[in-house]
C-alpha positions in Angstrom: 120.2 249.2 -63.5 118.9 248.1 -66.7 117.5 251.4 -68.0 121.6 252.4 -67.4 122.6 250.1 -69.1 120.6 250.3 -72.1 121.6 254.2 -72.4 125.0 253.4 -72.2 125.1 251.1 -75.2 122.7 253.5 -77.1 125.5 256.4 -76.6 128.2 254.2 -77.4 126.5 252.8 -80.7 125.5 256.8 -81.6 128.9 258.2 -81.1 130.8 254.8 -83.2 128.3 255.6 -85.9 129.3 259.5 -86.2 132.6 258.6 -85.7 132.4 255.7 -88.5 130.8 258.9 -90.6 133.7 261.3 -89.8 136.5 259.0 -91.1 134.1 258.2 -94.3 133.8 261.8 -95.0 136.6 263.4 -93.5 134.1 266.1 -92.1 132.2 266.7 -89.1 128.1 267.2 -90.5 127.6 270.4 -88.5 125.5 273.6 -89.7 128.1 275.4 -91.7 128.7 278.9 -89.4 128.3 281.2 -92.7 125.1 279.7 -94.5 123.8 277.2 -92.5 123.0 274.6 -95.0 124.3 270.8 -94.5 127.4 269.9 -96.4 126.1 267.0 -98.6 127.0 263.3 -97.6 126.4 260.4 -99.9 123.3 258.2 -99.8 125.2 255.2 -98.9 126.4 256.8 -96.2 123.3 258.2 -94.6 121.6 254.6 -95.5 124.6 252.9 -92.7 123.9 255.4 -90.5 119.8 254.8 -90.5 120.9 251.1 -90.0 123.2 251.5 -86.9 119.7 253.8 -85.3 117.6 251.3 -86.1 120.0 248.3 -84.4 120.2 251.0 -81.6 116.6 251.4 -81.4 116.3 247.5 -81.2 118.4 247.3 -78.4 116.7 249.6 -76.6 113.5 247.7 -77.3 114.9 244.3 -76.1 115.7 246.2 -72.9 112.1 247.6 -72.6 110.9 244.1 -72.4 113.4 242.3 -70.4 112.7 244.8 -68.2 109.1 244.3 -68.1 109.4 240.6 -67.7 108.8 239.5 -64.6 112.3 237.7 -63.2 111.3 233.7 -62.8 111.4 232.8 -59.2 113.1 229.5 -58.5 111.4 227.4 -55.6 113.2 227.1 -52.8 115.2 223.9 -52.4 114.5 222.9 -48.5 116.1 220.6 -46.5 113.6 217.0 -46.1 111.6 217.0 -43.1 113.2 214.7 -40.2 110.2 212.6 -39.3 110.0 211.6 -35.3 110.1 208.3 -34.5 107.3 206.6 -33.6 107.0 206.3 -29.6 106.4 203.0 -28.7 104.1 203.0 -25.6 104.9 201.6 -22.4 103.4 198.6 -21.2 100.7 199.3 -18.3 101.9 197.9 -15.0 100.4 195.7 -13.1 100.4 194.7 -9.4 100.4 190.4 -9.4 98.8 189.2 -6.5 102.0 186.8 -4.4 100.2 183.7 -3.9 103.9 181.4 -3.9 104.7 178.0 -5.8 101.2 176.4 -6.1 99.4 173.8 -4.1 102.0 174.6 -1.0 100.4 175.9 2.1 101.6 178.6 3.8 101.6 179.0 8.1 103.0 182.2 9.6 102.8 183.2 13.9 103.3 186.0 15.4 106.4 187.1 18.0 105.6 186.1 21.7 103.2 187.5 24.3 103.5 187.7 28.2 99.9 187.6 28.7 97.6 184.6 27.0 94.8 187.9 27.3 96.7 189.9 25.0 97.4 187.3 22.5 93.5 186.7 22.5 92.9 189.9 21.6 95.4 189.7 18.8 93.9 186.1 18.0 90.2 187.8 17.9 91.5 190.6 15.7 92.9 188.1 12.5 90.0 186.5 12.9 88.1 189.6 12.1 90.4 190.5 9.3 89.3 187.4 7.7 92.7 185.0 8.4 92.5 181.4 10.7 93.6 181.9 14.0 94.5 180.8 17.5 96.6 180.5 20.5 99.5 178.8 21.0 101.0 178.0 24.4 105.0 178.4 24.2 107.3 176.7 26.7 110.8 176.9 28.1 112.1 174.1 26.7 111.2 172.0 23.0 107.7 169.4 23.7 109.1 165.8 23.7 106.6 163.3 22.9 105.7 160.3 25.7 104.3 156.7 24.0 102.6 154.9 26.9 99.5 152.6 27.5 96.4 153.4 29.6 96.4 152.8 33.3 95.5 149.1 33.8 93.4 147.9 36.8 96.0 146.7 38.9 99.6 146.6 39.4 99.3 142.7 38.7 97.4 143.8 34.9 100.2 145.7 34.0 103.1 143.6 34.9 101.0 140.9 32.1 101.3 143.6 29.8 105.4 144.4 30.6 106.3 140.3 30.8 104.7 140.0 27.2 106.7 143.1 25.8 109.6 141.6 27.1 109.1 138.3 25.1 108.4 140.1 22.3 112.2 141.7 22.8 111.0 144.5 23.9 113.0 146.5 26.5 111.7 150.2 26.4 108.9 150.0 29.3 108.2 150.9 32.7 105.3 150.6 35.1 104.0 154.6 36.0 100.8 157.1 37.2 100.9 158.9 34.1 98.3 162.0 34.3 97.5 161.0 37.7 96.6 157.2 36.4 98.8 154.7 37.8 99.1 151.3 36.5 100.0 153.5 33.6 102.7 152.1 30.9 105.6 154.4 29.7 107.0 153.1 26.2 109.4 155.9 25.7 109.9 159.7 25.5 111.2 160.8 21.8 111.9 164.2 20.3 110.4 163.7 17.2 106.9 163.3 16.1 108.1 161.5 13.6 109.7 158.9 16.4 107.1 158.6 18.2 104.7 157.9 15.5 107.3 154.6 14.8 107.2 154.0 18.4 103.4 154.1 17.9 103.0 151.4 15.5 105.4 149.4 16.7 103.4 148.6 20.2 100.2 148.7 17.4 101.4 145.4 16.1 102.1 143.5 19.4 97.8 143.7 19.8 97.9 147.3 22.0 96.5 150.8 21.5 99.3 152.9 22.7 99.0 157.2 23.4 101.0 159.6 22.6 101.7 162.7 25.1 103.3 165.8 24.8 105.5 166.6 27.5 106.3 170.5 27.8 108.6 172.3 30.6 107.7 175.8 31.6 105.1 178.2 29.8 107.4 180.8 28.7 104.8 183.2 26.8 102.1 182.8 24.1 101.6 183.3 20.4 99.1 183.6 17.8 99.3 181.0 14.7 97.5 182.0 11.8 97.3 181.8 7.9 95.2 182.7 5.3 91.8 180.8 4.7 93.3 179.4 1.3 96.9 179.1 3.0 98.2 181.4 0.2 101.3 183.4 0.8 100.9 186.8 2.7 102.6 189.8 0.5 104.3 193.1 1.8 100.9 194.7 2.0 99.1 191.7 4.0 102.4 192.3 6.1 101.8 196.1 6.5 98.2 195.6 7.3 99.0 193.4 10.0 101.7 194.9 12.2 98.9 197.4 12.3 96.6 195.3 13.7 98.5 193.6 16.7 101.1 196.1 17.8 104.0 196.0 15.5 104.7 192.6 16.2 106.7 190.4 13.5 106.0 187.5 12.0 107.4 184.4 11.1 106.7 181.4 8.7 105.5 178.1 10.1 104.9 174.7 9.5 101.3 174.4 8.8 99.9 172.0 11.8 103.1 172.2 13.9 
């Protein structure tokens, strides 16, 4: 495209220099037909023309090397890297062994069983799993809780004992065979242990060592009381592990030592 270029202008600078000739001389410098000699032109005018080849010749020149010039690449302008945001990494999780609010002990017993042999069995295999253990006898109605002095050695021995209650201001008491022991002195059935242990102390500070007895209706069935040798909680996965081991039975918390 260059090279075209170039020609171009070369052609257009030759022919405005013989034109400029032409209207200085008012003839065309052809061969004359007849003799073929060159009509004569003046020095000044063949010294304009040599000019307007050489500026030509220049041009043609300056093309020549532009075109030989290598063309300057110009870097390419790219866009700035995004960088990724750093990835914080997770925190590792970790299972927390559930051992509850500290110091508090925890009790738990399994659902009832028909047969004291079966609840054994269940008893022996907690044991073997490495918890505390043991049977519990269940009955058809809540334990009540009997105060009561030892038999005496004779009816006459006990009545003493009753006369001085009285006039103390007592007047919870009666004469009975309690355990097959008569001569035996009732001081009251209570609900509570807690009541009973009032009732105990009580008859303590009158001078007498009085029992307590816990008095139970029907057996309605058996259960196994257990806990963990440290009393800690049990977790899901204790809890899983052990409805395994005696049947699917559930369990339930406790108070430790009821």
């Amino acid at each position: 495209m260059r090279f075209f270029l170039a020609g171009l202008l070369i052609v257009n600078i030759a022919f405005a220099a013989w034109y400029w000739l032409i209207r200085q001389s008012g003839e065309i410098l052809l061969p004359d037909p007849v003799t073929g000699v060159e009509k004569l032109v003046l020095v000044s005018e063949r010294q304009h023309a040599t000019n307007l080849l050489k500026q030509a010749e220049e041009v043609t020149s300056q093309s020549a090397e532009l075109q030989d010039e290598p063309e300057e690449l110009q870097p390419a302008i790219r866009p700035p890297v995004k960088q990724p945001k750093p990835v914080k990494p997770e925190p590792k999780k970790t299972t927390q062994q559930v051992t509850g609010k500290p110091g508090k002990q925890y009790c738990y017993a399994t659902s009832k069983f028909k047969s004291r042999l079966v609840a054994t069995d269940v008893s022996a295999d907690l044991q073997a799993l490495g918890y505390q253990a043991s049977v519990a006898t269940l009955y058809s109605i809540k334990p009540k809780y009997l105060v009561y002095l030892s038999s005496y050695p004779s009816l006459n021995a006990a009545r003493k004992v009753t006369d001085h209650l009285q006039a103390s201001g007592d007047r919870d008491f009666q004469i009975l065979t309690i355990n097959g022991q008569k001569n035996s002195i009732s001081l009251g059935v209570y609900s509570q242990a807690d009541t009973a242990d009032i009732r105990i102390k009580e008859i303590a500070a009158l001078g007498y060592t009085p029992l307590v007895e816990p008095v139970y209706g029907k057996v309605s069935g058996y259960r196994v009381e257990f806990s963990k040798q440290d009393q800690t909680l049990i977790n899901e996965q204790d809890k899983v592990q052990l409805f395994k081991s005696y049947r699917k039975g559930a369990i339930e918390s406790i108070k430790c030592g009821s």
